[in-house]
MDTraj code that builds the backbone (N, CA, C; nanometers):
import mdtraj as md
import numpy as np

residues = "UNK UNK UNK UNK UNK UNK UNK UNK UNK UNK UNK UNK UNK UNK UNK UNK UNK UNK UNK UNK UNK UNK UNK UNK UNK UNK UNK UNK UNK UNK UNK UNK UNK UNK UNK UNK UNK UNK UNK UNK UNK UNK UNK UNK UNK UNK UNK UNK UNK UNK UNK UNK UNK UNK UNK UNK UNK UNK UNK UNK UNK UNK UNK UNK UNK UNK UNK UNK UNK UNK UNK UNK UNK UNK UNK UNK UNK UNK UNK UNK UNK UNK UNK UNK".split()
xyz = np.array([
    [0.0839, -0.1198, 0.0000],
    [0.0000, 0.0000, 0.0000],
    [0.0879, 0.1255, 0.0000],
    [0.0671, 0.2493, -0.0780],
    [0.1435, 0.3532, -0.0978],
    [0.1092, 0.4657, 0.0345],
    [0.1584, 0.5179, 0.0824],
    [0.1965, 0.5912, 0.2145],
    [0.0540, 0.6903, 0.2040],
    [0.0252, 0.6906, 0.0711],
    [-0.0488, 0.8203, 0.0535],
    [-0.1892, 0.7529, -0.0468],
    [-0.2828, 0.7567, -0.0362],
    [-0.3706, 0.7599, -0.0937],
    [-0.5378, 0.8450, -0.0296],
    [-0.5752, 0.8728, -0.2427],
    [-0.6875, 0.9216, -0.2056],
    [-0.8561, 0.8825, -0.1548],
    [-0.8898, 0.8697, -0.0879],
    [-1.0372, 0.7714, -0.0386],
    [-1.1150, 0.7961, -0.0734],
    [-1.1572, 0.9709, -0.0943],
    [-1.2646, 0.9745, -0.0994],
    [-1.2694, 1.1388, -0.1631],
    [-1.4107, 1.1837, -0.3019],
    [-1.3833, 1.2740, -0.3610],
    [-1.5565, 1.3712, -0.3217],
    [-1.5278, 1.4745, -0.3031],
    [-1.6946, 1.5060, -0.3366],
    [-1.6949, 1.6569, -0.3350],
    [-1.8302, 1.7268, -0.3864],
    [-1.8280, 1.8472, -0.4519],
    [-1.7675, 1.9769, -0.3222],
    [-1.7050, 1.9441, -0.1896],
    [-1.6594, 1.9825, -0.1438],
    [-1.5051, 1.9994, -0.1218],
    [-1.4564, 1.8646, -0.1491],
    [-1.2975, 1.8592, -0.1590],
    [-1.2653, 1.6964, -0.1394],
    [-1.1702, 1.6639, -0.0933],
    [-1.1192, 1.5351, -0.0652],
    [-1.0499, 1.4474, 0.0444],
    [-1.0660, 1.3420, 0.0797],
    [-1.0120, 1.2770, 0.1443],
    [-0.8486, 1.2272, 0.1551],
    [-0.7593, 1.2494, 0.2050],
    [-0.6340, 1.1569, 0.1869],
    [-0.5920, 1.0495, 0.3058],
    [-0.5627, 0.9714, 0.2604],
    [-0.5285, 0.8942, 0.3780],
    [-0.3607, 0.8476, 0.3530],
    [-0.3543, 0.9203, 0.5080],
    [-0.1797, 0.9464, 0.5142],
    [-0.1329, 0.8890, 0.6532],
    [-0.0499, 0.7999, 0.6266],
    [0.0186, 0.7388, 0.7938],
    [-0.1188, 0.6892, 0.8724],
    [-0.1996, 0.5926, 0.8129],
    [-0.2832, 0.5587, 0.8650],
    [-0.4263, 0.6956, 0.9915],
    [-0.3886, 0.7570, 0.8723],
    [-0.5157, 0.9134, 0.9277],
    [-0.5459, 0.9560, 0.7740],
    [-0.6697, 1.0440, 0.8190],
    [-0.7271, 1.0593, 0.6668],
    [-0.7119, 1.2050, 0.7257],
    [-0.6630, 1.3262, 0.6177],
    [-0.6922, 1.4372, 0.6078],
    [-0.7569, 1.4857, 0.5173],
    [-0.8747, 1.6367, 0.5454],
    [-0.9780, 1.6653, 0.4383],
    [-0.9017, 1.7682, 0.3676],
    [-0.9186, 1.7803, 0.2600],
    [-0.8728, 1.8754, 0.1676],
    [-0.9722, 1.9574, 0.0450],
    [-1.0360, 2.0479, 0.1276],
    [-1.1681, 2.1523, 0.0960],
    [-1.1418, 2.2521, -0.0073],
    [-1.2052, 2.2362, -0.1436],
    [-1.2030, 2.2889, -0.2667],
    [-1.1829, 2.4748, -0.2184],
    [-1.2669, 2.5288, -0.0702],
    [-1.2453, 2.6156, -0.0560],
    [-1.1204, 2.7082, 0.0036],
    [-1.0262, 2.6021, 0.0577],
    [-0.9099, 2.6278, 0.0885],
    [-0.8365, 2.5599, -0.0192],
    [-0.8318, 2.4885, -0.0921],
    [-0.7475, 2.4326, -0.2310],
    [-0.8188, 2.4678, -0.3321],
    [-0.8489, 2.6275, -0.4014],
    [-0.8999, 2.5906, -0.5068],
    [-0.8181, 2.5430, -0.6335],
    [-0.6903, 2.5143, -0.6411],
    [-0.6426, 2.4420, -0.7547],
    [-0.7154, 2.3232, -0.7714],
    [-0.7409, 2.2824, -0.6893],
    [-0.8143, 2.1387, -0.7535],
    [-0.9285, 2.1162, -0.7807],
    [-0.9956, 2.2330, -0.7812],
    [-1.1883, 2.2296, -0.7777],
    [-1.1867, 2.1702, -0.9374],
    [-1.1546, 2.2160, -1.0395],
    [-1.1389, 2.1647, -1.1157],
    [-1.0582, 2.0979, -1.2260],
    [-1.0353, 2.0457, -1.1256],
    [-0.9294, 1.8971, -1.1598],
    [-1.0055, 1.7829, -1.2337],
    [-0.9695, 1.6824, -1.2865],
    [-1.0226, 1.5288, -1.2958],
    [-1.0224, 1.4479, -1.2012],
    [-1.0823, 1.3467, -1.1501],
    [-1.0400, 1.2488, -1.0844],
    [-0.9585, 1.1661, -1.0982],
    [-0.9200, 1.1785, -1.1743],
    [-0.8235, 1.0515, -1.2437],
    [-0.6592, 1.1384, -1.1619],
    [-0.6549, 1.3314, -1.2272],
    [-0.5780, 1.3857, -1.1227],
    [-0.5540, 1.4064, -1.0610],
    [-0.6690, 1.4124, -0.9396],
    [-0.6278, 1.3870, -0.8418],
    [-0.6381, 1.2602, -0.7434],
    [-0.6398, 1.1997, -0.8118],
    [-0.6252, 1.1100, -0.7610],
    [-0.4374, 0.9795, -0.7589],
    [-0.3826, 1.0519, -0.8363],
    [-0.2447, 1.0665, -0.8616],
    [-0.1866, 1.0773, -0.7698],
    [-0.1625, 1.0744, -0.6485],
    [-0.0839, 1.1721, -0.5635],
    [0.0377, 1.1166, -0.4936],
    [0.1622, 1.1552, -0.5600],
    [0.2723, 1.1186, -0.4630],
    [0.3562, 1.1764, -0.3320],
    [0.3875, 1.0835, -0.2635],
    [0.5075, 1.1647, -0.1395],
    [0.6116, 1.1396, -0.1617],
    [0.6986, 1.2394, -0.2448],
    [0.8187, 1.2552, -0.2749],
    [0.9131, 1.2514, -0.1171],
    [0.8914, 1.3093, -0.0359],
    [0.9400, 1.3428, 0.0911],
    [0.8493, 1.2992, 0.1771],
    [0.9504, 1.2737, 0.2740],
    [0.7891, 1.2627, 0.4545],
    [0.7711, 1.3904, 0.4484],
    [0.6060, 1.4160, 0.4725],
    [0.4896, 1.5795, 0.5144],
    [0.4999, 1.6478, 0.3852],
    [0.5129, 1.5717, 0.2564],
    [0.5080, 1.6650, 0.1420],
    [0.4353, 1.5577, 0.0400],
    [0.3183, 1.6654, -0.0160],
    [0.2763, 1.5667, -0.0965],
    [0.2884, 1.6218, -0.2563],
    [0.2547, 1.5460, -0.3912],
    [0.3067, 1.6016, -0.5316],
    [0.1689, 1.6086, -0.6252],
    [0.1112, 1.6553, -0.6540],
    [-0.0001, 1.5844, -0.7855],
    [0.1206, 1.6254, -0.9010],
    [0.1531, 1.5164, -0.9876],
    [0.2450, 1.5454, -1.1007],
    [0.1350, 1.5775, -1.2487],
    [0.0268, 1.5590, -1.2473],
    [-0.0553, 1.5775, -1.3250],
    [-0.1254, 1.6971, -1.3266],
    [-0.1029, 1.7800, -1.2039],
    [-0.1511, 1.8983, -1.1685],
    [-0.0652, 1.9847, -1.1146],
    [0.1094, 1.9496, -1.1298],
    [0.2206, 1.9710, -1.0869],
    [0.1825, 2.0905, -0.9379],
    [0.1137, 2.0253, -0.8393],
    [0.0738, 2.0784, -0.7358],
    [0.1378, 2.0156, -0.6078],
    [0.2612, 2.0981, -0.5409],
    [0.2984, 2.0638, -0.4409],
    [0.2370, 2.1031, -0.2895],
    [0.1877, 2.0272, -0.1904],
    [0.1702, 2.0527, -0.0615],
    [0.2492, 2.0074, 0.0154],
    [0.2827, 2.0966, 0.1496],
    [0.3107, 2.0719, 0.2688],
    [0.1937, 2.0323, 0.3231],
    [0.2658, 1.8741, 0.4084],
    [0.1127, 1.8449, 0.4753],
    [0.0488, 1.9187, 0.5967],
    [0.1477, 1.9847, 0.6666],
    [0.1051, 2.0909, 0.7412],
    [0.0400, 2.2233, 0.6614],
    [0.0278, 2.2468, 0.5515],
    [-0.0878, 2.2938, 0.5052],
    [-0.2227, 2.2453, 0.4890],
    [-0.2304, 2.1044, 0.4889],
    [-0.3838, 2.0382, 0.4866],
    [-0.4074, 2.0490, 0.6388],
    [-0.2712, 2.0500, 0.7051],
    [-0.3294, 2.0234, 0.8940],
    [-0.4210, 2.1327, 0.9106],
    [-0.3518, 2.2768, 0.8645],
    [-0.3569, 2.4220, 0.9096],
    [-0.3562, 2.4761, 0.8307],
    [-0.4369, 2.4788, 0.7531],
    [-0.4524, 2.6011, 0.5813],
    [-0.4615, 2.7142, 0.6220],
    [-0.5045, 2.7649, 0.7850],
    [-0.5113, 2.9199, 0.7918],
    [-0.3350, 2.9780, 0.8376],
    [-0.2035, 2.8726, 0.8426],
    [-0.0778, 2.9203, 0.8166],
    [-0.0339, 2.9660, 0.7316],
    [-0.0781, 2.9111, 0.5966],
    [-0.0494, 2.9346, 0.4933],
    [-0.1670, 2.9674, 0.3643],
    [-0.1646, 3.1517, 0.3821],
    [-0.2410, 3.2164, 0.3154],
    [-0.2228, 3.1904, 0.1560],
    [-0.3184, 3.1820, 0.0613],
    [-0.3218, 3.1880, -0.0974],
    [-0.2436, 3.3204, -0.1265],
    [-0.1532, 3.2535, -0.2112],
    [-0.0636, 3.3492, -0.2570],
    [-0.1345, 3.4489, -0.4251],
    [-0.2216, 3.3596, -0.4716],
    [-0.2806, 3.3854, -0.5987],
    [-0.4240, 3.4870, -0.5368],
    [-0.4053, 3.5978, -0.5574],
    [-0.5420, 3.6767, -0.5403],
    [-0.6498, 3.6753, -0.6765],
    [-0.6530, 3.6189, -0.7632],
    [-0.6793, 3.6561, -0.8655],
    [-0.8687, 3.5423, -0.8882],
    [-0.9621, 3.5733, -0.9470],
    [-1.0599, 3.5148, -0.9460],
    [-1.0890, 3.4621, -1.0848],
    [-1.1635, 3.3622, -1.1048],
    [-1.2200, 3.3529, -1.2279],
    [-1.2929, 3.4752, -1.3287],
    [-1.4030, 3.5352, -1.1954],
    [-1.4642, 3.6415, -1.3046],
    [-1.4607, 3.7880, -1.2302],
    [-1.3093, 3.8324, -1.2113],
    [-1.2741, 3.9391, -1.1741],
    [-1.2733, 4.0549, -1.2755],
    [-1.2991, 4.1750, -1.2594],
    [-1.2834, 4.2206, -1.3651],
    [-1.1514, 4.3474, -1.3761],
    [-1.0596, 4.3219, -1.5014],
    [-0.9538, 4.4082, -1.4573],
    [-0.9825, 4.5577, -1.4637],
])
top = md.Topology()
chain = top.add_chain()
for i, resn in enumerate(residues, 1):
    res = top.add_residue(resn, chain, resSeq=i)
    for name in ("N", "CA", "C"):
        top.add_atom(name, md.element.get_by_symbol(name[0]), res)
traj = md.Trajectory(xyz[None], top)
């Protein structure tokens, strides 16, 4: 079994199950992945211990960002239908 897998997907965000614990990972604190595939995210490697990879979505996390997403603020301010 791989260190890291995904369990579970839904119109809120996702499940991972890591070191025998599942952490949630909420489309509203990750929106890179709201629209993703399943197939992408469901990809997910641990290159390192507490770091995870989507190589299909070349999206790196610290897993202490899924612990504590309010440490680490979105660096991208930018919206879908912002207007410049």
């Amino acid at each position: 079994m791989s260190p890291v897998e995904v369990t579970n997907i839904s119109q809120h965000g996702f499940w991972i199950l890591l070191e025998e614990r599942e952490l949630f990972v909420p489309f509203s604190e990750f929106p890179w992945f709201r629209n993703a595939t399943i197939d992408s995210i469901l990809k997910v490697e641990m290159p390192h211990p507490r770091h995870l990879y989507w190589p299909d979505l070349d999206i790196d996390l610290a897993v202490e960002s899924i612990e504590h997403p309010e440490r680490f603020p979105l660096l991208s301010k930018a919206t879908p239908n912002s207007n410049p």
